[in-house]
C-alpha positions as CSV (number, residue, x, y, z in Angstrom):
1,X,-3.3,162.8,15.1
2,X,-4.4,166.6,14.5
3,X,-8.1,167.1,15.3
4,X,-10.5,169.1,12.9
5,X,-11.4,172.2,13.4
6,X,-13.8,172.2,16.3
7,X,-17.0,173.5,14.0
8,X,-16.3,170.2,11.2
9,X,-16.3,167.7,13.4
10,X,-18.6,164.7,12.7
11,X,-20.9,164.0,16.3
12,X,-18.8,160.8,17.4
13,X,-15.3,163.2,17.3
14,X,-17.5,165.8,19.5
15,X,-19.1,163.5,21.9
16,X,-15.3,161.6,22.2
17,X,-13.8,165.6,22.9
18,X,-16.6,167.9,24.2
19,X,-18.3,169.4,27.4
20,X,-21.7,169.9,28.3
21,X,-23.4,173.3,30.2
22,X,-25.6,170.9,32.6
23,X,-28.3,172.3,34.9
24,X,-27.3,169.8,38.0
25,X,-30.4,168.5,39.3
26,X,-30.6,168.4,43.6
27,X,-30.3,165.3,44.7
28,X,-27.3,162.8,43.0
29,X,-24.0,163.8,43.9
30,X,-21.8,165.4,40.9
31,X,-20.2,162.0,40.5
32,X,-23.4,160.3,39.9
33,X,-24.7,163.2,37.8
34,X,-20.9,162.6,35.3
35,X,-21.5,158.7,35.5
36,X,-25.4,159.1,33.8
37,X,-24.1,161.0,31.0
38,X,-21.3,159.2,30.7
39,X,-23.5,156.1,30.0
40,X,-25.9,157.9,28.1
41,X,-23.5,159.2,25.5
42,X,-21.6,156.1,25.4
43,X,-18.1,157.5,26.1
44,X,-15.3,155.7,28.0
45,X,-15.3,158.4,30.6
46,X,-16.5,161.8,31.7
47,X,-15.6,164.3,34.6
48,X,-17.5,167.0,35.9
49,X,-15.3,170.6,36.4
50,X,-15.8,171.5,40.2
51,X,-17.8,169.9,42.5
52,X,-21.5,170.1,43.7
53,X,-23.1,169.1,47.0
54,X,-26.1,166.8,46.2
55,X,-28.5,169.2,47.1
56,X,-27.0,172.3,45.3
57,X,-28.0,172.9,42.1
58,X,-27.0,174.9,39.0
59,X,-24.2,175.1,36.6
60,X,-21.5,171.7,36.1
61,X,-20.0,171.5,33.2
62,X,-19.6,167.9,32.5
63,X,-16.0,167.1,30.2
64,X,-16.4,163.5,27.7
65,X,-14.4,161.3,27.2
66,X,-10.5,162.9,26.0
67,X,-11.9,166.3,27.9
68,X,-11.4,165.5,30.9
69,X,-7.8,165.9,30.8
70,X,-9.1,169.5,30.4
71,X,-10.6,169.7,34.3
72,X,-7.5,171.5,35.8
73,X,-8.3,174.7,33.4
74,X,-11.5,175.1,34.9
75,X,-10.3,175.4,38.3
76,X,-8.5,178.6,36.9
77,X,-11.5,180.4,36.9
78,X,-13.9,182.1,39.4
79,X,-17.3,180.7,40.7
80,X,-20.8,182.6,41.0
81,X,-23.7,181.4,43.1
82,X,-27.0,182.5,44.1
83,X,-27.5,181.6,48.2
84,X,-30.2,181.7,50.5
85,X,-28.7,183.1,53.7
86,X,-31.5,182.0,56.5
87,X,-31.1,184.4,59.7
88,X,-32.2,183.0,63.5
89,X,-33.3,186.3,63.7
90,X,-34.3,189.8,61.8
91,X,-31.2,191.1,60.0
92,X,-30.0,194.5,61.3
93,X,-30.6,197.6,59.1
94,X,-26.9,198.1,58.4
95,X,-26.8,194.3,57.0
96,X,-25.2,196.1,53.9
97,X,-22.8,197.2,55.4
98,X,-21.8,194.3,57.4
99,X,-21.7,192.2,54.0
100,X,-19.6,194.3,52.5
101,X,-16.8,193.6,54.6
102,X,-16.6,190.3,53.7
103,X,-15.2,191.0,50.3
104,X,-11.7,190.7,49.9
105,X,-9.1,188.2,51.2
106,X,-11.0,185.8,53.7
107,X,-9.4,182.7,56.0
108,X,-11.5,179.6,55.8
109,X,-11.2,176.2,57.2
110,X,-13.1,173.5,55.6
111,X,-16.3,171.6,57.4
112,X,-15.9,168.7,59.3
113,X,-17.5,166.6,56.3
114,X,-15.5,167.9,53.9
115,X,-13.3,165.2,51.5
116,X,-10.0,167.7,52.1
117,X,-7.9,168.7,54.8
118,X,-9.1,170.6,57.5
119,X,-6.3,173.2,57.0
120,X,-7.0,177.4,57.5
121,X,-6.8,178.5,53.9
122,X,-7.1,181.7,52.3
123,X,-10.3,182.7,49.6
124,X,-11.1,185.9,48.3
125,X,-14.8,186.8,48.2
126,X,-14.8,189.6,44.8
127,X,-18.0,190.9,45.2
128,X,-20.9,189.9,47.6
129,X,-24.5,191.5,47.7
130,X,-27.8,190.7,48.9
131,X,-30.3,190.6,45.9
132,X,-33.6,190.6,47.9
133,X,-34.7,190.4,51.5
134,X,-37.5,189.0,52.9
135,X,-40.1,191.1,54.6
136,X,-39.2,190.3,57.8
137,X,-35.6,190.3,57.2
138,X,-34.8,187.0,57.8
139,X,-34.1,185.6,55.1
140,X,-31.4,187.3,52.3
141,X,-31.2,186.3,48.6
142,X,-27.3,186.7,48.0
143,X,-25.2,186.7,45.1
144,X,-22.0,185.8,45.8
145,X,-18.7,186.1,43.1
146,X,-15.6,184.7,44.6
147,X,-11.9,182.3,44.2
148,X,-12.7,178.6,43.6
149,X,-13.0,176.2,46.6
150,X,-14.7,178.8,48.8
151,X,-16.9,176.9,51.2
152,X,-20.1,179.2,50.6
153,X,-21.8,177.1,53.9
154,X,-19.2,178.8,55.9
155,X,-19.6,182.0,54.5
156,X,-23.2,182.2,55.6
157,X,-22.4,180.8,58.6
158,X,-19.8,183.4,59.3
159,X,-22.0,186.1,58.3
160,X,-24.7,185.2,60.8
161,X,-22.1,185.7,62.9
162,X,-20.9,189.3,62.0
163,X,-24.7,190.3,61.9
164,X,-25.3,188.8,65.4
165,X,-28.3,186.6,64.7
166,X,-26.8,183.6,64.1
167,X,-27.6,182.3,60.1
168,X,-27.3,179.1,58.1
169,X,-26.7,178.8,54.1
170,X,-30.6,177.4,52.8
171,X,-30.1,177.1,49.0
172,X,-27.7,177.3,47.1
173,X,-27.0,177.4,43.3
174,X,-24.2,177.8,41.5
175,X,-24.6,180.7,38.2
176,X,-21.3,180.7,36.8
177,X,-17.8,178.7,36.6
178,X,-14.4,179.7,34.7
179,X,-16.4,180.0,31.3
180,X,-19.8,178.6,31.8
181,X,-22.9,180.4,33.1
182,X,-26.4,179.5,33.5
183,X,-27.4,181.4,30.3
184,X,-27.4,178.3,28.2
185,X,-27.6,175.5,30.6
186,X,-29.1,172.1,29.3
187,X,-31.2,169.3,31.8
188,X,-30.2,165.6,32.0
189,X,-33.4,165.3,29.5
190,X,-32.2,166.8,27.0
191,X,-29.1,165.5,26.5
192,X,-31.6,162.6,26.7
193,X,-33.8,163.7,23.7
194,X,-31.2,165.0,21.7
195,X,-29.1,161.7,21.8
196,X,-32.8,159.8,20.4
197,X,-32.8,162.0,18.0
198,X,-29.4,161.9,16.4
199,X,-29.6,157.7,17.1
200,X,-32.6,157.4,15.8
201,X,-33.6,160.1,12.8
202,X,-29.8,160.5,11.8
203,X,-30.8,164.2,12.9
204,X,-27.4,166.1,15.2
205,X,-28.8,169.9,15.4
206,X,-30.5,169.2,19.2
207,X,-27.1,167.4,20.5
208,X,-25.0,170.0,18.9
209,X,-26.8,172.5,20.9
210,X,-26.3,170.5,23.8
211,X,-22.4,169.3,23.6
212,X,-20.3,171.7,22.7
213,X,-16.7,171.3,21.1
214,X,-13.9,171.1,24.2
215,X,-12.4,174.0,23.5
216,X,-15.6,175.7,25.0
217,X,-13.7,175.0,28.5
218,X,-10.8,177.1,27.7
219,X,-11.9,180.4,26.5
220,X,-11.4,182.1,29.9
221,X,-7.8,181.1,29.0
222,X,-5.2,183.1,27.4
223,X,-4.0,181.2,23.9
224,X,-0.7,180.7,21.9
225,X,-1.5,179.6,18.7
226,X,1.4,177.2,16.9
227,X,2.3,175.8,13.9
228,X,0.9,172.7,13.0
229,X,4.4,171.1,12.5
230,X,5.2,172.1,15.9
231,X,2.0,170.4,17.5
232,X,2.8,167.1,15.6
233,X,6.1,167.5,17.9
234,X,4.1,168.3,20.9
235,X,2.0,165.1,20.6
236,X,5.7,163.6,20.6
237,X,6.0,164.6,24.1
238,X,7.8,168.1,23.3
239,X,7.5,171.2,24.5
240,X,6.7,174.6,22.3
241,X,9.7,176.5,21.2
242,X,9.8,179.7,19.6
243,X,9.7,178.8,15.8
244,X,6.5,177.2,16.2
245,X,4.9,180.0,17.4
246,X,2.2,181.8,15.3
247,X,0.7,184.1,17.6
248,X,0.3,184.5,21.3
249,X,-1.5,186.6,23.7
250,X,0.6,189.4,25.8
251,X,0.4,187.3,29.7
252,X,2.2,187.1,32.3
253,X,5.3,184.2,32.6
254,X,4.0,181.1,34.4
255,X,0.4,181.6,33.3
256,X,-1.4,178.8,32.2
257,X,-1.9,178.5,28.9
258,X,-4.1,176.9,25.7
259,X,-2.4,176.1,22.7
260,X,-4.2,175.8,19.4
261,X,-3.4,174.8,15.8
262,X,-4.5,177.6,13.2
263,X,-8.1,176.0,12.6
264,X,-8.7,176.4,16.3
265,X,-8.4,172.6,17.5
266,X,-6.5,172.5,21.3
267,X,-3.1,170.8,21.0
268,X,-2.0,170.9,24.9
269,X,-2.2,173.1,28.1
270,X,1.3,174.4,29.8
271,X,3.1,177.1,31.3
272,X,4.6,179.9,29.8
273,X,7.9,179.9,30.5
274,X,9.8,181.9,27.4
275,X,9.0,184.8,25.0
276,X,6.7,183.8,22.3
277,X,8.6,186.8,19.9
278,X,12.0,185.5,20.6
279,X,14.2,183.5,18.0
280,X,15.0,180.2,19.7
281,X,13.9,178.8,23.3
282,X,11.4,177.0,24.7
283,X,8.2,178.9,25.0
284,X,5.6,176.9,27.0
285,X,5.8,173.7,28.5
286,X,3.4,171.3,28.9
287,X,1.1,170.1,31.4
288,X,-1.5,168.3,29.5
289,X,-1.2,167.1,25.6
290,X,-4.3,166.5,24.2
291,X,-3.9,164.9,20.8
């Protein structure tokens, strides 16, 4: 089955397929945080897109029920954060200068406590600069842009190092992920109020502010839109070939990509693989199918 059009769906066909912006709390783990709404909207499942330590706080976009089939997108895209960097002594004048050169290609190996391999791995720090200082220079309010799955607690502590006074990452919240930023994030409450509302008064506008359609999750994504004869075969199991392309966005083979019907609904996530102009041929295949 075809979904609507991601503006005419009814609030049970969003809440079954949609994502919410949520302003993680400190405390419960991410986990924790995806099992409350879960059991507050009443879906089978939900999934949060990139992991929090309990006591970090900011932006995790929580993916109900069918969306969380969506999670691998989001680890296409970059993370932001906002960290306290807490010196064991007053940061040298140059401390610009010594930040700086951690942007770019670093190699990291995960803490001790961490739930993956402890394996040297490579992350790239894009851009890294200290917002405010304290007045005696021992404390630095960084904002840090950089690859997913950089261990910002080893950052800091690897920057104490370079600046020779020894430092430890204080807090730390997260601004931005793939998509999402923290310019429209909602609290646990309300997702709370808004689901009283709608259960009780019959009244949606305060949840549709809250969950957003799915498809939110993919914008950071470049799209192929198809026929929707062609996604009726892709439900089948089939991959996208060339006659069922409508349009496609100019990208690079092997990207991943989201494939929509022309009102806008998601039909599946693959790779391109083939030349969306050509005649004949497979185009993208598939990694996730989604209706």
């Amino acid at each position: 089955m075809l979904r609507d059009a991601p503006s005419e769906r009814d609030v049970e066909s969003l809440c079954s397929f949609g994502v919410v912006n949520l302003d993680k709390p400190p405390g419960p783990s991410a986990h924790q945080v995806s099992a409350w709404v879960r059991d507050m909207m009443g879906v089978e499942k939900a999934a949060h897109a990139g992991t929090l330590d309990p006591k970090v706080t900011g932006c995790l976009p929580i993916l109900t029920g069918a969306a969380t089939r969506l999670a691998p997108a989001l680890l296409e895209g970059a993370k932001e954060y906002v960290a306290v960097l807490e010196l064991h002594a007053r940061a040298p004048t140059d401390y610009e200068a010594v930040l700086s050169e951690f942007e770019g290609r670093l190699y990291q190996k995960p803490p001790r406590k961490s739930a993956v391999a402890r394996r040297l791995r490579v992350r790239e720090v894009y851009e890294l600069e200290a917002l405010e200082v304290s007045d005696d220079r021992r404390q630095l309010l960084l904002r840090i842009r950089c690859e997913s799955g950089t261990y910002v607690r080893k950052l800091c502590h690897d920057l104490g190092l370079a600046l020779g006074t020894g430092a430890h990452m204080g807090h730390l919240r997260r601004t931005e992920t793939g998509p999402f930023d923290d310019g429209d994030l909602a609290y646990l409450q309300d997702l709370s109020d808004a689901l009283a509302r709608w259960r009780e008064r019959a009244e949606d506008d305060w949840l549709r502010e809250v969950v957003a359609p799915a498809e939110r999750a993919l914008t950071h994504l470049p799209s192929v839109t198809i026929a929707p004869s062609a996604a009726r075969e892709v439900a089948e199991g089939a991959p996208v070939f060339a006659p069922g392309v409508i349009d496609a966005e100019e990208v690079d083979e092997g990207s991943l990509v989201a494939c929509y019907t022309p009102n806008g609904a998601v039909v599946c996530l693959g790779r391109l693989v083939g030349d969306p102009d050509a005649a004949h041929g497979e185009v993208v295949s598939l990694e996730r199918v989604l209706v």
